[in-house]
C-alpha positions in Angstrom: 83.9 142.7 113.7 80.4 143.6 114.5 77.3 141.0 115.2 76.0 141.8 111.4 79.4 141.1 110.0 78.6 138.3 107.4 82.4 136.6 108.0 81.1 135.8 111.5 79.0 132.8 110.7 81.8 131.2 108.6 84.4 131.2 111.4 84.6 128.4 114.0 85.8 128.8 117.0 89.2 126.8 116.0 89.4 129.0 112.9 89.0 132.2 114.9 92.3 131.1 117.6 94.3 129.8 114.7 93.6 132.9 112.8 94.1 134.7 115.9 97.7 133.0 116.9 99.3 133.5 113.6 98.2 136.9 113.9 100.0 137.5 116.9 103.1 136.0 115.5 102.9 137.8 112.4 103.0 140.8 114.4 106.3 140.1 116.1 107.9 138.6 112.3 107.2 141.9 110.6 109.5 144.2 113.0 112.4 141.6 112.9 112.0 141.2 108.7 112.3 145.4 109.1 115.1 145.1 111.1 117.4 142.5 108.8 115.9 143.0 105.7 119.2 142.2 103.7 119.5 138.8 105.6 116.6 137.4 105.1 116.6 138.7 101.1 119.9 136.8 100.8 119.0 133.7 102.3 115.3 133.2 100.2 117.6 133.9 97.2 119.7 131.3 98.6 117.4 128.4 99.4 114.7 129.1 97.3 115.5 128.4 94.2 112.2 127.7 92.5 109.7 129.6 91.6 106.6 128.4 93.3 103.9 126.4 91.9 100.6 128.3 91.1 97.7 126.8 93.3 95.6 127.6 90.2 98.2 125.8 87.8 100.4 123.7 89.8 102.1 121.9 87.4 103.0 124.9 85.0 106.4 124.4 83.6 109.2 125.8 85.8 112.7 126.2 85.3 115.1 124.1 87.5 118.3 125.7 89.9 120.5 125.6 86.7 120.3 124.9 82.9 120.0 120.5 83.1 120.8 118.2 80.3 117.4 116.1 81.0 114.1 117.5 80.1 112.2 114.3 81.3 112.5 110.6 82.3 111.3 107.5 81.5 112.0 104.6 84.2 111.8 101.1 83.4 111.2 99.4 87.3 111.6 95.4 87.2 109.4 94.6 90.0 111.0 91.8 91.9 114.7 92.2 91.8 116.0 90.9 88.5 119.8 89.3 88.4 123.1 91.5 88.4 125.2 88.8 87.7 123.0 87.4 85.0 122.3 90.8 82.9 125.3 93.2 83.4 127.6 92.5 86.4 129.2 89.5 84.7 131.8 86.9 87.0 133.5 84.2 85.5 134.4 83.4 88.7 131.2 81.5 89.6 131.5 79.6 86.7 135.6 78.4 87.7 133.5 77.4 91.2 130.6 75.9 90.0 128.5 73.7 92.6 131.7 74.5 95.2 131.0 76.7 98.7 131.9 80.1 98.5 134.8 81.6 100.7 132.6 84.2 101.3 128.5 84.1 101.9 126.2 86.8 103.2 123.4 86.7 105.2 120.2 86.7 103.3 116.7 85.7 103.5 116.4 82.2 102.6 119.5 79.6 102.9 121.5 79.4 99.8 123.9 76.9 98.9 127.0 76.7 96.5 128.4 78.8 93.8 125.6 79.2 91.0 127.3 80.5 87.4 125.0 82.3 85.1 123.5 80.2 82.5 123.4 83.2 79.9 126.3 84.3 78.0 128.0 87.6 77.9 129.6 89.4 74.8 131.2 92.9 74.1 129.2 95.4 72.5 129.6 98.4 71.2 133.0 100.6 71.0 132.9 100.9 74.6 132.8 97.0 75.1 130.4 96.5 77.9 129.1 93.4 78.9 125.8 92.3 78.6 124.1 89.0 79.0 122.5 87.7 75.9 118.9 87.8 77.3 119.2 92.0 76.7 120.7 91.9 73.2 118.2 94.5 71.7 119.3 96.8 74.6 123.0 95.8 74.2 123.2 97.2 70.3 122.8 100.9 72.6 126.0 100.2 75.0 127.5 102.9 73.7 124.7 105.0 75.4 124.6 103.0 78.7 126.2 104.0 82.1 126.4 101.2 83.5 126.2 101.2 88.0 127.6 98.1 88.9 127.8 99.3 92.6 124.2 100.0 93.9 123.2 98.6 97.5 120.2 98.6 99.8 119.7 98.4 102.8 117.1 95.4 103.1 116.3 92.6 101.4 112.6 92.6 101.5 110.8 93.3 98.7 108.7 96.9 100.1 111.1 98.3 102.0 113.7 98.6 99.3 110.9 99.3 96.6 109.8 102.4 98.9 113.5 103.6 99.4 113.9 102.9 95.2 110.9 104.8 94.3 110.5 107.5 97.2 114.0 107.3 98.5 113.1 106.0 102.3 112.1 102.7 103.3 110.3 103.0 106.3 108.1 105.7 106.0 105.8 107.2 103.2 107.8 109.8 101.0 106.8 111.2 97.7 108.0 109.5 94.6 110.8 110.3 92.6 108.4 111.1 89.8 106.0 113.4 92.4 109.7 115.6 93.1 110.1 116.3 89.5 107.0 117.2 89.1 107.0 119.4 91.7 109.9 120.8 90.9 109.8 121.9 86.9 105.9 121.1 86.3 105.2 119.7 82.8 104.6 120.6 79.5 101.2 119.7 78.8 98.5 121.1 81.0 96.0 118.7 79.1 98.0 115.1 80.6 99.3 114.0 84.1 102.9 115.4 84.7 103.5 111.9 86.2 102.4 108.5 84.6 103.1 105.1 86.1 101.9 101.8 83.8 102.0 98.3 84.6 100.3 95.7 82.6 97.4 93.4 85.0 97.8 95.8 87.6 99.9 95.9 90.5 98.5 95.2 94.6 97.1 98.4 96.3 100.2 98.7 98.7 102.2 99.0 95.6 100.8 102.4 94.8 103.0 104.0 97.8 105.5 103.7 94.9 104.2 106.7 93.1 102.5 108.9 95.7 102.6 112.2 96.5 102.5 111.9 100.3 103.3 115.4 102.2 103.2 117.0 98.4 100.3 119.0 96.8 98.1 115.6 95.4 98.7 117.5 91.8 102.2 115.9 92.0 100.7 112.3 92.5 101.3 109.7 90.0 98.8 108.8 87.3 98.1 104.9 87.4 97.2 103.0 84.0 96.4 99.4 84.1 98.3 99.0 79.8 96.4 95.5 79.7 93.5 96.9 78.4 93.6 98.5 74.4 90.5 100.4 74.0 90.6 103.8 76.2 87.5 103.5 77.8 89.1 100.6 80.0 92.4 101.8 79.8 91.6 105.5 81.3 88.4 105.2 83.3 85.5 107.3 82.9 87.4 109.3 80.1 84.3 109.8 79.0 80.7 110.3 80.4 77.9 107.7 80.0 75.4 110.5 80.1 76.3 114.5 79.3 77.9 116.2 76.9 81.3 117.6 77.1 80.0 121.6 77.2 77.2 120.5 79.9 80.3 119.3 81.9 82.2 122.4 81.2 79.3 124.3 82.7 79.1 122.1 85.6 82.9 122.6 86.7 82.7 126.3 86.1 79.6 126.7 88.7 81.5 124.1 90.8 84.8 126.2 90.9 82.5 128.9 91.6 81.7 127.7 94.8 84.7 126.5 95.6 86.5 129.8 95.0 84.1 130.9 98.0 85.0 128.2 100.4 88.5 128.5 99.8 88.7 132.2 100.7 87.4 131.3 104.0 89.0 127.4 104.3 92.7 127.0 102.7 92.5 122.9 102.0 95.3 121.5 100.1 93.2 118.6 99.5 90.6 120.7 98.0 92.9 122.4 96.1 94.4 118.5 94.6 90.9 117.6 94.2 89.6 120.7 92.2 92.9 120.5 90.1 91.7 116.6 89.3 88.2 117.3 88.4 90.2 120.2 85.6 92.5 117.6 84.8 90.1 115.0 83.5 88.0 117.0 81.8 90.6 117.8 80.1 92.4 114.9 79.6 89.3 113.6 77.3 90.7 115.1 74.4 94.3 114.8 75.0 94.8 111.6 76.2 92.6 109.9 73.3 95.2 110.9 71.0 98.4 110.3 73.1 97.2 106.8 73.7 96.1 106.1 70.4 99.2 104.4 68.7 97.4 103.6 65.7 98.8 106.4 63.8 102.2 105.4 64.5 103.8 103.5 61.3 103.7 99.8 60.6 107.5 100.3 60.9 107.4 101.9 64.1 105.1 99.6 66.0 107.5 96.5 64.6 110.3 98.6 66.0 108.9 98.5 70.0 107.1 95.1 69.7 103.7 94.2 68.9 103.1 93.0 72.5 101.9 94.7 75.6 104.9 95.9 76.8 105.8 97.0 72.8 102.7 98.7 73.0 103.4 100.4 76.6 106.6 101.4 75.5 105.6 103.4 72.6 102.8 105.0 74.6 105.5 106.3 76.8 107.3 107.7 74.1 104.2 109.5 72.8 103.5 111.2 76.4 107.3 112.2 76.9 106.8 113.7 73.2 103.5 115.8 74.4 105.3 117.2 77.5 104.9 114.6 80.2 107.4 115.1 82.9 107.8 111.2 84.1 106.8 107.8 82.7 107.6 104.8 85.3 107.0 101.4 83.3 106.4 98.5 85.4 107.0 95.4 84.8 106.7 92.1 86.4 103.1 92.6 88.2 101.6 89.2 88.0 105.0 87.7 87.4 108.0 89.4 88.9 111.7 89.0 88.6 112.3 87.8 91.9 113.0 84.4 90.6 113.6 81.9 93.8 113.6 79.0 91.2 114.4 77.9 87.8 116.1 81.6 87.1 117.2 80.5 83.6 113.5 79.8 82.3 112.1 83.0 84.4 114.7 85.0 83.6 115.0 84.6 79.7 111.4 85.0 78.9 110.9 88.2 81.3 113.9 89.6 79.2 111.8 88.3 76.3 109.0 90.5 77.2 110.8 93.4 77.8 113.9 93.7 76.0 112.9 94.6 72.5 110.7 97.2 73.8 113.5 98.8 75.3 115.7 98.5 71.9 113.4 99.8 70.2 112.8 103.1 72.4 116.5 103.9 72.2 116.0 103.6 69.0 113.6 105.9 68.1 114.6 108.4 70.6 117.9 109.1 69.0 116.2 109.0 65.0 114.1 111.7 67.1 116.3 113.6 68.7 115.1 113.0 71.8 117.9 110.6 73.4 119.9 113.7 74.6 117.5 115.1 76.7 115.3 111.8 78.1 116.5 110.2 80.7 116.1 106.3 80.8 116.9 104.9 84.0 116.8 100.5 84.4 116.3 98.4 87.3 114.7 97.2 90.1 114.6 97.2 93.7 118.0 94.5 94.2 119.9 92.1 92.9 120.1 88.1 93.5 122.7 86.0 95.2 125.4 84.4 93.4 124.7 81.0 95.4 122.2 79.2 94.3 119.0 78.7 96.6 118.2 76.0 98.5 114.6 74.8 99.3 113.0 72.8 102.4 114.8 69.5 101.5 118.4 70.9 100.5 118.2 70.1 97.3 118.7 73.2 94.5 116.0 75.5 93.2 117.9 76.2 90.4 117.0 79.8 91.5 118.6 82.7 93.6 117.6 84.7 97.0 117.5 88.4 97.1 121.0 90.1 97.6 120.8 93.9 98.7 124.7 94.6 99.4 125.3 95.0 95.6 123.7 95.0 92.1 123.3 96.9 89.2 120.9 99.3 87.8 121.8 101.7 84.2 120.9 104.8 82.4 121.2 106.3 79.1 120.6 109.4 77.6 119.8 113.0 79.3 123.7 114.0 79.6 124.3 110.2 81.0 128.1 109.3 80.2 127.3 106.4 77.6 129.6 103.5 77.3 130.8 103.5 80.9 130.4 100.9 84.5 131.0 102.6 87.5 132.1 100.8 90.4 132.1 96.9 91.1 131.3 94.3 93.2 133.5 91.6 94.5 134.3 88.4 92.1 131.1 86.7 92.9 128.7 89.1 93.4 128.0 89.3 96.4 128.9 92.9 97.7 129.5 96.1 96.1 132.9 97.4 96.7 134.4 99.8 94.5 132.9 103.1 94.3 129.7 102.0 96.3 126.4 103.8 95.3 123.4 104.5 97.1 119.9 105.0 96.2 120.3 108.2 97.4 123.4 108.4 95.3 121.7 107.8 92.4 118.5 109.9 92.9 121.2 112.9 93.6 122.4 111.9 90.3 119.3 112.0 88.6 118.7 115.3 89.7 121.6 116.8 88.9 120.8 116.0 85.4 117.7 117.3 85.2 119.0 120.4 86.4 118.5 119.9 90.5 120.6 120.6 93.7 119.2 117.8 95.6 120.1 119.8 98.8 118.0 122.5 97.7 115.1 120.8 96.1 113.0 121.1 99.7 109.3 121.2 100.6 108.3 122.5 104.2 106.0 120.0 105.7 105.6 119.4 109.9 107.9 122.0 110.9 111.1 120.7 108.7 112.5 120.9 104.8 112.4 117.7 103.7 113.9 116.3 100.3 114.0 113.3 98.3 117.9 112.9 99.2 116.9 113.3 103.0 120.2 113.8 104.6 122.1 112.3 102.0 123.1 111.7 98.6 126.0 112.8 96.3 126.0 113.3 93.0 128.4 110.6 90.9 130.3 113.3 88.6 131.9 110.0 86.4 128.9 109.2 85.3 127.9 112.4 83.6 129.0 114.0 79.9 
């Protein structure tokens, strides 16, 4: 490279010995790729499966490892840890031991006193004749569609650790989100939306956003946040539109922008860049997309009694308009200002959070199957544990009339996208307490979830400081009874 070169000025000294390294290497690579050709053709067959995203379109539709019954998933996450043995782990048990120690307690946060029955009925319903507390009806008239998991542990019972390892499938450290691997993985069908939505009415505390996060990912995979409190889509999806130019002046400005930045990145790769450039595309376009998909006036009179005419009605049906426009996954929140971890008084708490959020839910099962799109949405239920069968105790001994947090069993379900309706797999003991038939772990159920979407969770990798990682980490197996 001569003095006059014009590439001299743009290279740093650290650019110039990084450069200079992976030369070297690449040097040495090329002779053993010559002399194994065959090998090393087998094994990127083998273990990768997907075609790669497109810097310039990262989330461009991709197919999965294998032909998958699930197209997309909508995930309803109770913030808080609602109640197995109040919604759909029923024990008559408690109720024989009312107000009487247990043989058997567990360790959990907060001191917990004697057996606590559920103050909500249980019925049959359906051909299948699951059981399901009263406070779901509207989703009971679908038990027929339900897979129920009555076997789901933890493996804390604080409230972010076991959200983290719920939503990004590790406790401890930042991962990304379920939502940010299926993304990644098959891309969406709308170029003109996020591939990955999450909503929560009122908002949800900053740390809570780990929960949908890209991390180590491109930041095209990270989740979308809405804030479904507000109606009009000027508050609902800020700065959808500009105060002061006009939609071709912007288009002008983010071509001479990409201009630029096409020159810096043939110089300076910078996945950041790349998320950030693919953002500034995204809401531009977005303005004329989005207004429509959020709009639900169009929607019949009929349709909009169907979900609910409150927020979580009207969240619901948005949902169902951005699965129907191609987005990939829609996580509804809900319990932000409110949650379900009910310490006290779990009968009032309980029954009007299931108020909230239980016709919504009926009325998306609904209108998926009169769509046809039941059988290839996913809808996954539940939230990060379940509660203790005892009933908890406050400062004084007296009862709260509430219960702690329980992570050695609860339940979550899903429906639809290949799910094997009218089923509970696995159980835990005759209080409660623990799950011990057929125990399932998160990562269980995110190998699961995969599968049906068409995934080998072992095989569903990114590269990122020198290892593979995946959402299953080291484990995870996929729960064949649960599955059509």
């Amino acid at each position: 490279m001569s003095a006059s070169d014009p590439l001299l000025g743009l290279l740093n000294r650290r650019d110039l010995f990084c450069r200079s390294g992976l030369g070297l290497g690449a040097l040495g690579l090329i002779d053993m790729l010559r002399a194994d050709g065959r090998l090393v053709a087998a094994a990127a067959e083998e273990t990768s499966p997907l075609q790669p995203p497109s810097r310039a379109r990262p989330l461009a539709a991709r197919p999965p490892h294998f032909p998958g019954k699930a197209k997309r998933v909508i995930h309803f996450f109770l913030n808080g840890g609602p109640s197995h043995v109040d919604t759909f782990d029923p024990k008559p048990a408690l109720a024989r031991h009312a107000g009487q120690p247990l043989p058997e307690t567990l360790t959990t946060e907060r001191k917990t006193g004697a057996a606590f029955p559920s103050p909500f009925r249980f019925q049959r319903y359906g051909e299948s004749g699951l059981e399901i507390s009263e406070i779901f009806s509207r989703t009971a008239e679908h038990a027929d569609d339900i897979a129920v998991i009555r076997s789901m542990y933890a493996e804390v019972p604080n409230h972010e650790p076991s959200l983290m390892l719920m939503n990004c499938g590790d406790s401890a450290q930042p991962r990304p989100s379920v939502g940010a691997w299926v993304t990644y993985g098959m891309g969406t069908e709308n170029q003109n939306l996020p591939g990955f939505i999450a909503m929560c009415p009122g908002g949800l505390p900053i740390k809570d956003s780990e929960n949908w996060q890209a991390a180590f990912l491109p930041g095209a995979y990270q989740g979308t946040y809405l804030d479904t409190q507000h109606q009009s889509l000027g508050r609902l999806i800020e700065n959808i539109e500009h105060p002061q130019i006009s939609t071709r002046d912007q288009r002008r400005q983010l071509d001479l922008l990409a201009k630029w930045n096409q020159r810096h990145r043939q110089q300076h790769h910078d996945e950041r860049l790349e998320a950030r450039i693919h953002s500034y595309e995204l809401a531009f376009r977005m303005q004329q997309d989005a207004r429509e998909a959020f709009d639900i006036s169009g929607e019949t009179v009929a349709t909009q009694d169907l979900y609910g005419r409150g927020v979580h009605g009207r969240q619901t049906l948005i949902a169902r308009r951005l699965l129907e426009r191609g987005v990939r996954y829609v996580q509804l929140w809900h319990g932000a200002g409110q949650p379900w971890d009910n310490h006290e008084q779990i009968e009032s708490n309980h029954r009007r959070l299931a108020g909230e959020l239980d016709p919504a839910i009926g009325g998306l099962l609904t209108d998926l199957k009169q769509r046809g799109m039941l059988e290839d949405t996913l809808v996954l239920w539940g939230g990060e544990f379940g509660r203790t069968p005892t009933v908890e105790l406050g400062g004084d001994g007296k009862a709260k009339l509430g219960r702690d947090h329980n992570h050695y069993g609860f339940s979550v379900w899903m429906a639809g996208g290949g799910v094997k309706g009218g089923t509970v797999y696995g159980a835990t003991d005759d209080f409660g307490f623990r799950a011990v038939e057929n125990p399932v772990s998160v990562h269980d159920l995110h190998a699961t979830m995969l599968h049906l979407l068409g995934f080998d969770h072992e095989r569903l990798t990114y590269r990122y400081a020198g290892r593979d990682f995946r959402l299953t980490d080291v484990h995870g197996r996929v729960i064949s009874e649960l599955i059509a």
